[in-house]
C-alpha positions, 0 to 999 in steps of 0.5 A: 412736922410739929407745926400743925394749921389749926385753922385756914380761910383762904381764898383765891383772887384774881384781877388785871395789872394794866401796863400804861406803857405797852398797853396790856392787861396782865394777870395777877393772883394770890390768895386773901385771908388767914391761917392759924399755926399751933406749935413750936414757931420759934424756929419760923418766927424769924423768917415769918417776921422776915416776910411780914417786912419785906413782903415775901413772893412774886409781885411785891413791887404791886402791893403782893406779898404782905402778911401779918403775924398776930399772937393768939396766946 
């Protein structure tokens, strides 16, 4: 609740997985871009450093899920 976003420039993607072996398109989607948290993170660093190794959400076998923690202070 103390944890407010700040700021956010998010926007959806959309794009085709092409399987070679069945040979079909499969739709894949997520979001690109940033946004900034302002207050007491100590409790999220964990898990948001957790994310930013292993790279959290569907789709990590295809490059989806990465993220980076950046300090602004």
């Amino acid at each position: 609740e103390a944890v407010q976003v700040q700021s956010q420039d998010l926007r959806p993607q959309r794009w085709p997985r092409e399987s070679w072996e069945r040979g079909v398109s499969h739709p894949l989607s997520g979001f690109l871009g940033t946004v900034v948290l302002r207050g007491p993170l100590g409790p999220l660093l964990p898990l948001l450093r957790a994310a930013a190794l292993c790279h959290l959400g569907k789709g990590t076998s295809f490059g989806l899920g990465r993220l980076a923690l950046e300090n602004l202070q």
